[in-house]
C-alpha positions in Angstrom: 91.6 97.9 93.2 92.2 95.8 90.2 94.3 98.4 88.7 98.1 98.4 88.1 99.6 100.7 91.2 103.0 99.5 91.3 104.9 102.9 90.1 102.0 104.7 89.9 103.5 107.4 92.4 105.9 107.5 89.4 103.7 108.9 87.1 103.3 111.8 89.6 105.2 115.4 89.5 106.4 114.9 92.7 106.9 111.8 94.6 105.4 111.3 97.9 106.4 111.2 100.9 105.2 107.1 101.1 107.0 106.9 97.5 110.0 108.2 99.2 111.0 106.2 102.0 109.9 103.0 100.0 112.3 103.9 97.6 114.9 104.6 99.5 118.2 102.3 99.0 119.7 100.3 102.7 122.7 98.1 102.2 122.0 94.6 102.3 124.2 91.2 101.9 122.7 88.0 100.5 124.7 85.1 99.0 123.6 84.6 95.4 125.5 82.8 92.7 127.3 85.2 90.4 126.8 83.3 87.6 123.2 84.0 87.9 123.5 87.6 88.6 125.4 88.0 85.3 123.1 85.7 83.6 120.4 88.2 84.7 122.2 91.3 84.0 122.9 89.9 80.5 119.9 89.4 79.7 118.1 92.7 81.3 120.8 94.5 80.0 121.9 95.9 83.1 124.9 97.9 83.6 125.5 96.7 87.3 124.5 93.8 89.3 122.6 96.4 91.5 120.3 97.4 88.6 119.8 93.4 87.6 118.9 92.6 90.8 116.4 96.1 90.8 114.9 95.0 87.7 114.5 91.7 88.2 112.3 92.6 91.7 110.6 95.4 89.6 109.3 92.1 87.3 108.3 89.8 90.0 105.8 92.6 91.2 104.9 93.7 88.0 104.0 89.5 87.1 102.0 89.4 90.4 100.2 92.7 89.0 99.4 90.5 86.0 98.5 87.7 87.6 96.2 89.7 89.6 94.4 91.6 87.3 94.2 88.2 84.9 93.1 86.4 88.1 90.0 89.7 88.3 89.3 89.0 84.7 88.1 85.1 85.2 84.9 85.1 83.3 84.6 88.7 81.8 83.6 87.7 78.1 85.7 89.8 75.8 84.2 90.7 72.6 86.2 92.2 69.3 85.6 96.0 69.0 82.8 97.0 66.2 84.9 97.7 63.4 81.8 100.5 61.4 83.0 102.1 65.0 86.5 103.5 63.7 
């Protein structure tokens, strides 16, 4: 725990069974405003709305994987590396 695992079974040769079905695409409708969507595909440089809105998700759990670890890190002191150590 306390380690980055979002897209870790990414990282692997083969993707897992788990890896699989999670990834695995379902149609779905939702009413968004398209002015957003290209707003966000813009700036993620998206070729599709598809892939905006895929990013975009990919971000939100990649800021709660900050947040996390940032959260774990509360009162760690963090001292510069010795620089005779190079």
């Amino acid at each position: 725990m306390g380690l980055c695992t979002y897209g870790e079974e990414f990282r692997m040769a083969r993707k897992s069974i788990a890896a699989s079905t999670r990834d695995r695409k379902v149609p779905r409708t939702y009413r968004l405003a398209p002015g957003k969507v290209a707003a966000a595909q813009r700036v993620l440089r998206a070729s599709t709305a598809t892939e905006a809105i895929e990013t975009a998700l990919d971000l939100v759990l990649f800021r709660r994987e900050l947040v996390s670890g940032t959260r774990a890190m509360l009162g760690v002191r963090i001292t510069p590396p010795d620089k005779t150590a190079r």
